[in-house]
C-alpha positions as CSV (number, residue, x, y, z in Angstrom):
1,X,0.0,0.0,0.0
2,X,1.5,3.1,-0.9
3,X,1.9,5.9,1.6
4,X,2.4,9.4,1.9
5,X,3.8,10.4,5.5
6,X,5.6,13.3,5.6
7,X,9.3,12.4,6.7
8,X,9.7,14.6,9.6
9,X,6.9,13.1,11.3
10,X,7.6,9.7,11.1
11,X,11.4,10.9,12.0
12,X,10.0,12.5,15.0
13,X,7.7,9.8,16.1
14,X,8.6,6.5,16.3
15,X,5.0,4.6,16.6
16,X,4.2,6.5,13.5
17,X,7.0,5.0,11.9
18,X,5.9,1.4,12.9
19,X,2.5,1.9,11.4
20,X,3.3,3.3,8.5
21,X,5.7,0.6,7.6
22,X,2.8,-1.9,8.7
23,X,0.4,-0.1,6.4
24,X,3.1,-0.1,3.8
25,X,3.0,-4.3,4.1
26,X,-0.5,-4.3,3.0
27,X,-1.6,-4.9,-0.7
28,X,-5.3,-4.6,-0.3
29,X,-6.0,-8.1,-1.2
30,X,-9.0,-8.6,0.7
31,X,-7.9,-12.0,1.7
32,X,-8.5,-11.1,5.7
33,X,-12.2,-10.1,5.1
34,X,-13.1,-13.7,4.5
35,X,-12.4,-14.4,8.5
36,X,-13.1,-11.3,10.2
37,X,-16.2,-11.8,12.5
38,X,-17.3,-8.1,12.1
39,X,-17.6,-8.1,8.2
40,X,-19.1,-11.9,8.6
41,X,-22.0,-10.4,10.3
42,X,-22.5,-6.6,8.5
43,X,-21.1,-7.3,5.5
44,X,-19.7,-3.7,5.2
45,X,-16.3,-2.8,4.0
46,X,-15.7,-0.3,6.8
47,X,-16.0,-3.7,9.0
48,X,-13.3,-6.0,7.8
49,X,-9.9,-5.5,8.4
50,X,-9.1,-4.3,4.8
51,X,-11.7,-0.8,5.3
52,X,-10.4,-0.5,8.7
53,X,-6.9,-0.1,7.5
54,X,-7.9,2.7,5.0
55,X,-9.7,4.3,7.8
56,X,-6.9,4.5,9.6
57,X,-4.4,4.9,7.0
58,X,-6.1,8.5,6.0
59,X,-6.7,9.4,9.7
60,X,-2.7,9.1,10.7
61,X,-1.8,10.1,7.3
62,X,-3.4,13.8,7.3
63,X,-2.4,14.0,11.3
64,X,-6.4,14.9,11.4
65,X,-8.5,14.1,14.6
66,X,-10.5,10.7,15.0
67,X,-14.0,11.4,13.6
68,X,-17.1,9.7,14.5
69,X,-17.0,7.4,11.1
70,X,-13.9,5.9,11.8
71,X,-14.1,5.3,15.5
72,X,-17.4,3.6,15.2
73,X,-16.1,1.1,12.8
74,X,-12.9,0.5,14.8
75,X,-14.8,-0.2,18.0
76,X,-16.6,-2.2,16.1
77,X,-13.6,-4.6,15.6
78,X,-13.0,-7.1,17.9
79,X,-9.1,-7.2,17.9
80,X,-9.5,-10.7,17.3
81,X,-6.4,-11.2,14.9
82,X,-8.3,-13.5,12.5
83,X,-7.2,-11.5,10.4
84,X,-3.3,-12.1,11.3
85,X,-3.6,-15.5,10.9
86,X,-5.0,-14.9,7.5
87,X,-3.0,-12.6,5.9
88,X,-0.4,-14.1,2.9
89,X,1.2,-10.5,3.2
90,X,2.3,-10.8,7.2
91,X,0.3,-7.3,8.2
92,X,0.7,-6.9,11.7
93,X,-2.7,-5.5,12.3
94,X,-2.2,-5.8,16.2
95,X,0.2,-3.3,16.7
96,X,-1.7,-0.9,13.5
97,X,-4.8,-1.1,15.9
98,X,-3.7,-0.3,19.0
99,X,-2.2,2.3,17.6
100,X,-5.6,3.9,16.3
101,X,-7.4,3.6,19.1
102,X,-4.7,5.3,21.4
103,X,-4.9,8.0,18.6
104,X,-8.7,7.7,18.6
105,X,-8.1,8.5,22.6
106,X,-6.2,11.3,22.3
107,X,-8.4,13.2,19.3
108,X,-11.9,12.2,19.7
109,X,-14.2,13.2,22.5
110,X,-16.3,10.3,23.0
111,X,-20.5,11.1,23.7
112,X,-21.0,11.4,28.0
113,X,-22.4,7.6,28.0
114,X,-19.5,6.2,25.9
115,X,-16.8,8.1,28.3
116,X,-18.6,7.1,31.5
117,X,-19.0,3.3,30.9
118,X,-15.4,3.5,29.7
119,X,-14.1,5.1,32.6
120,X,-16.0,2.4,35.0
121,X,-15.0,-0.5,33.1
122,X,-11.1,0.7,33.6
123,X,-11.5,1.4,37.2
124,X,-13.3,-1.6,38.1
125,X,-12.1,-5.0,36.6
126,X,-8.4,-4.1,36.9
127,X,-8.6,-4.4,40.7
128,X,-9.9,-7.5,42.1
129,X,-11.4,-6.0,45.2
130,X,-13.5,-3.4,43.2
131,X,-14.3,-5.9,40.9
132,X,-15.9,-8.0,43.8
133,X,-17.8,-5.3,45.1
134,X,-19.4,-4.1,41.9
135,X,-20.3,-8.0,41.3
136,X,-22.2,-7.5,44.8
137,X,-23.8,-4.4,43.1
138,X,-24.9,-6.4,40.3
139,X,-26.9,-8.8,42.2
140,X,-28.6,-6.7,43.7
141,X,-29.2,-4.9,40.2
142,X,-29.9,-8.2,38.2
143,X,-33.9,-7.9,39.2
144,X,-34.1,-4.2,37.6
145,X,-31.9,-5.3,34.2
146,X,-35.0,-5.1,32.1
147,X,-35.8,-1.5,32.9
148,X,-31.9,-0.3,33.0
149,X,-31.7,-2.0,29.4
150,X,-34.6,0.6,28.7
151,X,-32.5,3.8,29.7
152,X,-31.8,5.8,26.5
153,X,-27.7,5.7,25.3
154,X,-26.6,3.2,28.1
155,X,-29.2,0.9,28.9
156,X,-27.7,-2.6,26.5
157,X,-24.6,-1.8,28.0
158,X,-25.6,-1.5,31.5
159,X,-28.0,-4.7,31.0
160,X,-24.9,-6.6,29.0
161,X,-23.0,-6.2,32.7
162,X,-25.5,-7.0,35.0
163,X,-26.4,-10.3,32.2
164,X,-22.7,-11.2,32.1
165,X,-22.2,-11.2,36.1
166,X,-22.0,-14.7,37.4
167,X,-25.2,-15.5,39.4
168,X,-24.0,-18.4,42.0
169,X,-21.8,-18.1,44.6
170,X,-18.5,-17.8,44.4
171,X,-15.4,-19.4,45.9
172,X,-13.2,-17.2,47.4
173,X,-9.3,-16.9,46.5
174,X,-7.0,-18.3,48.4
175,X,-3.7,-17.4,47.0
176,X,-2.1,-14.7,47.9
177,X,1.1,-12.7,46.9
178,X,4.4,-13.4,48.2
179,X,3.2,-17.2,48.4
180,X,5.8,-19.7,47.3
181,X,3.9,-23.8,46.8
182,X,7.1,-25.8,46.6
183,X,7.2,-28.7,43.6
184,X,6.8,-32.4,44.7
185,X,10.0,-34.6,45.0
186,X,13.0,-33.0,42.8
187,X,12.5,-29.5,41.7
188,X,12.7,-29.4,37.5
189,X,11.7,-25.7,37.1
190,X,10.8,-22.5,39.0
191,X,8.0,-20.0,37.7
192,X,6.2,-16.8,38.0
193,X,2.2,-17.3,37.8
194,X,0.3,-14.9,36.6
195,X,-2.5,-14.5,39.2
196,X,-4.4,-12.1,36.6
197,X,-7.0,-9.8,37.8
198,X,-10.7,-10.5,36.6
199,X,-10.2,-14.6,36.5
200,X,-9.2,-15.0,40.6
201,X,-12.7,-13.7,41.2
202,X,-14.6,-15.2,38.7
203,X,-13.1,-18.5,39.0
204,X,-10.1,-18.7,41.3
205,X,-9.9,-22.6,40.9
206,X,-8.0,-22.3,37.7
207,X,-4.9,-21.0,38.8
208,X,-5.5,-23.9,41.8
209,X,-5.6,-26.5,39.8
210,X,-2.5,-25.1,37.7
211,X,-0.4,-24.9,40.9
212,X,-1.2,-28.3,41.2
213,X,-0.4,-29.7,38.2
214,X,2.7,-28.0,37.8
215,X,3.9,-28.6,41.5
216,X,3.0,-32.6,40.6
217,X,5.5,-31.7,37.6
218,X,8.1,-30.9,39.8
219,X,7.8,-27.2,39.2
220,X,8.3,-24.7,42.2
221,X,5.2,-21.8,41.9
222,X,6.0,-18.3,43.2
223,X,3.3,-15.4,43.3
224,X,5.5,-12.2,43.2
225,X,4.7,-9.3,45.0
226,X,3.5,-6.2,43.5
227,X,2.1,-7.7,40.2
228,X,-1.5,-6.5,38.9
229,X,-3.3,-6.6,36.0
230,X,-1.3,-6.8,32.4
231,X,-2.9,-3.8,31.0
232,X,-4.4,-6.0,28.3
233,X,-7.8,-4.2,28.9
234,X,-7.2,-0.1,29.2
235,X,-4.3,-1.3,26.3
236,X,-7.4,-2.3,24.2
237,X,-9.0,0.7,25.4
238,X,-6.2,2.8,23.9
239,X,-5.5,4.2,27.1
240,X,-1.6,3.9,26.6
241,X,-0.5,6.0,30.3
242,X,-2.7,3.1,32.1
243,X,-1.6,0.1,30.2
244,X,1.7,1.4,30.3
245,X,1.6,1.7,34.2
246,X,0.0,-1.7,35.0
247,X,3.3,-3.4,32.5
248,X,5.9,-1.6,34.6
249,X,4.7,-2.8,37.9
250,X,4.5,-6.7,36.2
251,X,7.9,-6.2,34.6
252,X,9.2,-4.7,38.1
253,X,7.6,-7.2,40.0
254,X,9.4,-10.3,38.0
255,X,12.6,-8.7,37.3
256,X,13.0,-8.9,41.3
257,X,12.1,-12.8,40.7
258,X,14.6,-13.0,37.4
259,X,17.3,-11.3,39.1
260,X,16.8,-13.4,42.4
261,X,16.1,-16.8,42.5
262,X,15.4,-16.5,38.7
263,X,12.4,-17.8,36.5
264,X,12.2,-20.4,33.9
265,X,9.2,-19.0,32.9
266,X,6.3,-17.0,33.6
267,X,3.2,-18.9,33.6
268,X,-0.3,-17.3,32.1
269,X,-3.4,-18.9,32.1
270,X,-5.5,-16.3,30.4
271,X,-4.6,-15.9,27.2
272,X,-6.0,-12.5,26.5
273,X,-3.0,-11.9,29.0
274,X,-0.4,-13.7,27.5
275,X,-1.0,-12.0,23.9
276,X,0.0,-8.7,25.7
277,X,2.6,-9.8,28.1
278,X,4.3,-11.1,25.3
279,X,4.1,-7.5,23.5
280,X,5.7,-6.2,26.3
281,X,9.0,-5.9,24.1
282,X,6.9,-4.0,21.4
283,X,5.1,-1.9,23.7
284,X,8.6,-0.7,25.4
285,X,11.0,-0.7,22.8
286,X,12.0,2.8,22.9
287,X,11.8,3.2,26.6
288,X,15.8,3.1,27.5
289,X,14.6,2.4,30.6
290,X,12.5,-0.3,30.5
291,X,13.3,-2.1,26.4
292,X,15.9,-4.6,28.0
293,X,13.5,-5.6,30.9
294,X,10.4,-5.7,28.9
295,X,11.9,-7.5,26.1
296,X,13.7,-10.5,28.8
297,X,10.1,-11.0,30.3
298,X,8.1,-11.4,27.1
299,X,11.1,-13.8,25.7
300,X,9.9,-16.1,29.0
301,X,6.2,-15.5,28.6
302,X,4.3,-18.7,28.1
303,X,0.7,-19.5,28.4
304,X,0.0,-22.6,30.7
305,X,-0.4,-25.4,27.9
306,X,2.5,-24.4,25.9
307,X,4.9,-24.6,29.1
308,X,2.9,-27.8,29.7
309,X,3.8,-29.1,26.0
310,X,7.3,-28.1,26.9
311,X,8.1,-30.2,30.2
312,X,6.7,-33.3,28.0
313,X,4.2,-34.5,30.5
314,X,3.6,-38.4,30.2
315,X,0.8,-39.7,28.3
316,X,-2.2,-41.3,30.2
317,X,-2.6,-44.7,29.3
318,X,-6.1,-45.3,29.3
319,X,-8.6,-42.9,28.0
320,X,-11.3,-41.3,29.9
321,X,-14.0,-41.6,27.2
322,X,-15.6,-38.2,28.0
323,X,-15.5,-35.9,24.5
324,X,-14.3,-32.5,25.0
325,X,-15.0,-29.7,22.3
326,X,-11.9,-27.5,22.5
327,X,-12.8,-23.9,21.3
328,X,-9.3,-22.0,20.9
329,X,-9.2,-18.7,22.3
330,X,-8.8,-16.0,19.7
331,X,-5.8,-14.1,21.8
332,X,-4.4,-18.4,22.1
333,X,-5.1,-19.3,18.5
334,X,-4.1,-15.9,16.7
335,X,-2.9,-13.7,19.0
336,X,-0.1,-16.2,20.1
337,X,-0.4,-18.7,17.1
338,X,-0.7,-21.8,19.9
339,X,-3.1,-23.8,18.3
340,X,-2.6,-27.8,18.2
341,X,-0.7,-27.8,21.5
342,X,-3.5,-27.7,23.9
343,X,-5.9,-30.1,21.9
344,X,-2.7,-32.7,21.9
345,X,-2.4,-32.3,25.7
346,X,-6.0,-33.0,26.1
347,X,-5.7,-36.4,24.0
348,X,-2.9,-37.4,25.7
349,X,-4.3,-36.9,29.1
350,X,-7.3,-39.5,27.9
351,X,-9.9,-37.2,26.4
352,X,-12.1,-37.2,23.2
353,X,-11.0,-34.1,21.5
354,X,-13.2,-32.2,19.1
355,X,-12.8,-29.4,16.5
356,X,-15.6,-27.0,16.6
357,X,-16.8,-25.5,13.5
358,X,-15.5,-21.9,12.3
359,X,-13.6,-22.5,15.2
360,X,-11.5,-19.5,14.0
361,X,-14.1,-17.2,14.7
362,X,-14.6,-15.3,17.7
363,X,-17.0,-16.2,20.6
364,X,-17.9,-12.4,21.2
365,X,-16.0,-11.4,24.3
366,X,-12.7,-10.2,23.0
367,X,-12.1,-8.3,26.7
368,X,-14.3,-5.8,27.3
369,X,-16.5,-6.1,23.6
370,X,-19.5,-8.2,24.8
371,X,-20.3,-4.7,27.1
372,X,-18.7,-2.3,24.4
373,X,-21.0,-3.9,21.6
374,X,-23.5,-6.0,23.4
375,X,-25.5,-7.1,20.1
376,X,-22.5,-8.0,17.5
377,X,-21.5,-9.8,21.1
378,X,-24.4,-11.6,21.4
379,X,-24.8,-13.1,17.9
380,X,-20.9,-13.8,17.8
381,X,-22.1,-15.4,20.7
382,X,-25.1,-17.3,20.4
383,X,-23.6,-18.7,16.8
384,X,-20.3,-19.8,18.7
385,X,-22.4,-21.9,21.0
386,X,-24.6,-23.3,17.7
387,X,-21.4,-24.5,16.4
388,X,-20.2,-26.0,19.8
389,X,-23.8,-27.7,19.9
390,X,-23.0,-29.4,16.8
391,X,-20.2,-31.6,17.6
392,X,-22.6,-32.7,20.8
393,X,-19.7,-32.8,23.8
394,X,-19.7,-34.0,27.1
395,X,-17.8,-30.9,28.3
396,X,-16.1,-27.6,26.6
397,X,-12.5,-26.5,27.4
398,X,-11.0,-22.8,26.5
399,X,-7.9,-21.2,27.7
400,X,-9.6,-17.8,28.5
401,X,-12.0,-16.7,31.5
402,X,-13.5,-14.2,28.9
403,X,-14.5,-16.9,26.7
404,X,-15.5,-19.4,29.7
405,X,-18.1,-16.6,30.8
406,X,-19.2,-15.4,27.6
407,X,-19.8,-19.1,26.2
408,X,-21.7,-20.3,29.5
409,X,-24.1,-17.3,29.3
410,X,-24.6,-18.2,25.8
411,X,-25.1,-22.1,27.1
412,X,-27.5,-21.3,29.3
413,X,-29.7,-18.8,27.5
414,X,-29.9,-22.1,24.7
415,X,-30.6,-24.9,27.6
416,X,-27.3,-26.6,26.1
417,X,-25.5,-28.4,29.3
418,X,-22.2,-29.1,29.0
419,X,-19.9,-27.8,31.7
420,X,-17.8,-25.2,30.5
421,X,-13.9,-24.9,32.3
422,X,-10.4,-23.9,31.7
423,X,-7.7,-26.6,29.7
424,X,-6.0,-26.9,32.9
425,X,-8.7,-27.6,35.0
426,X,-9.4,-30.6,32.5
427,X,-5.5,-31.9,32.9
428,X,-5.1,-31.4,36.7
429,X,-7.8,-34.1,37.0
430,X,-6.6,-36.8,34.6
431,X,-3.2,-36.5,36.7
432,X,-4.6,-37.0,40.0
433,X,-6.0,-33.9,40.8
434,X,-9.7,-33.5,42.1
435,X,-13.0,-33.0,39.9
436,X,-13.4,-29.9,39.0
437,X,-16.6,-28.3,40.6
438,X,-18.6,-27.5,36.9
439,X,-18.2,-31.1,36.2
440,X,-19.0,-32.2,40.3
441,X,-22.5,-30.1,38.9
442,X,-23.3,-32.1,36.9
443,X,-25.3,-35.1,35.3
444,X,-22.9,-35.8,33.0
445,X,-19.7,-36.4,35.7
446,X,-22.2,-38.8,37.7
447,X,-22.7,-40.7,34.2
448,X,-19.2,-40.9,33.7
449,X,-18.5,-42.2,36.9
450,X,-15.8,-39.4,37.0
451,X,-12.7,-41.3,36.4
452,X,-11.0,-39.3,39.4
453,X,-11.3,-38.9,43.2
């Protein structure tokens, strides 16, 4: 795609530079349009990735201000990276789109509703103990969703919340930072694990059952200090100063652990996560201060199946007979580009493994979208569970809390049962570990006789 920057801007700013040799990689082929949810569902140009790019082409191009016509087709997209996996051409759309919407952030005054839900979303999820007490707030707003979904401007987003807020109760967390869980017998390797910041309250057995399985792997667990939140969601907001903020702390926090009794890894079990974490290096390369650091801790980055795949856990011998449809994570599957690794480990721990169809297309949460766009959400949504229905599982495993919440809603709004859980939660049980408590729920585990204590 040809370009026509002027050279002392993109000599004076170096992200400008990046994009506009990114844009530059592009020959308009269309090629990406074919997998991108948005343009699936609209069927409009301005939402596949090909439009979006000559949106944002002309807006940093003429150093003009975001206007209303191309942020509402780039909030439209879901930063999926279907379209990455797609493109013959290599166009790192990841780094061309967060570039545009921190741009979008900094030119474009957003209507009152659009700022305000914006401005909650980034103070509340990032922090675990805010995050509790609006869940607390939500049910006891769940009975008035119907008439909040009413109020002009901000009702579907308000009612999207409340809808997506889980409606049992909760365990509560029991790790805590600073705590060490030592491996069993011979120590092999010694990681960091992410303790993320949404997934802990939604569903803190995951990153149980991980420290489990990796401690019965001989693998020593630490939970550093002073690490938050990746940033993944105010980055995806294009709220660069916060994302930026919320990196530092992470990259300070395991640098202490690198530098001390060092890391063989650092161990992520949401992938939304691990797609940024491991764009730290991007994100900080012209930072003298932090380039070095950021780039060492996205070099040992690894979500929780591919470390898995790399210790070479033993095969079990006999198979459980319980099919599991494994739906890949669009931040796993694209973002990272792990995509046979987990379904192997799956197999080899004694389950039934099925491909869903389009299985490349996004579920509908994508981070904050399913509240951003509640209706594109919902249909990515409800067809994602269609597809799912068709290969008729016994349970569904992702590698994402976003997509575990958004696909059980979906589940349950269709009457479909399976259990939905995390990849890991799936593995620490075939090794020895206990049931996890979605499958304890159910029919299907008493059917199955559960294989496991």
């Amino acid at each position: 795609m040809k370009t026509e920057f002027a050279p002392e801007r993109l000599a004076a700013d170096p992200k400008l530079a990046t994009s506009e040799k990114i844009l530059r990689t592009c020959v308009h082929c269309g090629f990406c349009n074919a997998t991108c949810p948005t343009y699936l569902l609209l069927g409009d140009e301005l939402d596949g990735p090909r439009g979006r790019i000559y949106l944002m082409k002309e807006m940093l191009e003429e150093d003009k201000p975001a206007n209303e016509e191309v942020v509402t087709h780039v909030d439209r997209c879901l930063s999926c990276l279907s379209c990455m996996s797609t493109c013959p051409s290599g166009v790192h759309y990841m780094h061309l789109v967060d570039h545009a919407r921190a741009y979008i952030e900094e030119t474009y005054r957003r209507p009152w509703h659009d700022r305000l839900i914006r401005w909650v979303l980034s103070q509340v999820l990032p922090y675990p103990r805010r995050f509790r007490l609006a869940l607390l707030g939500a049910k006891l707003g769940r009975p008035f969703a119907g008439l909040l979904g009413a109020v002009p401007a901000i009702g579907p987003r308000l009612k999207a919340m409340l809808d997506l807020a889980p409606t049992g109760r909760r365990k509560r967390e029991m790790q805590k930072p600073g705590n060490m869980f030592p491996a069993a017998g011979t120590r092999r390797k010694r990681v960091a694990l992410l303790r993320n910041c949404a997934q802990p309250v939604l569903d803190p057995g995951i990153n149980e059952a991980t420290v489990r399985l990796l401690n019965r792997f001989g693998v020593e667990v630490v939970l550093p200090r002073g690490e938050g939140c990746c940033g993944a969601l105010v980055h995806h907001m294009g709220k660069d100063s916060a994302s930026h903020a919320a990196a530092t702390a992470n990259i300070d926090s395991w640098m202490r652990e690198i530098d001390g009794d060092g890391l063989d890894a650092i161990v992520i079990t949401a992938s939304g996560c691990g797609t940024t974490i491991k764009d730290y290096g991007h994100m900080f390369r012209d930072d003298p201060n932090y380039a070095d650091k950021a780039a060492r801790v996205s070099a040992i980055a690894k979500d929780i199946t591919e470390f898995l795949s790399e210790i070479e856990i033993e095969p079990i011998a006999e198979p459980q007979g319980i099919a599991v449809a494994y739906h890949s994570a669009c931040s796993m599957q694209h973002g990272q580009q792990l995509k046979d690794g987990p379904k192997r480990l799956l197999a080899a721990a004694g389950f039934t493994v099925k491909d869903v169809p389009e299985g490349h297309i996004c579920c509908g949460s994508a981070g904050v979208y399913n509240i951003l766009q509640p209706e594109i959400a919902t249909q990515l949504r409800d067809r994602k569970v269609d597809n799912i229905a068709q290969v008729r599982p016994d349970i569904v495993a992702t590698g994402n809390i976003g997509c575990i919440v958004q696909i059980s809603k979906g589940a349950e709004a269709k009457g479909f049962d399976p259990p939905i859980v995390h990849t890991v939660e799936l593995l620490d049980w075939a090794y020895g570990g206990p049931l996890p408590t979605k499958l304890a729920e159910t029919a299907m585990a008493k059917q199955a006789g559960v294989g496991r204590p």
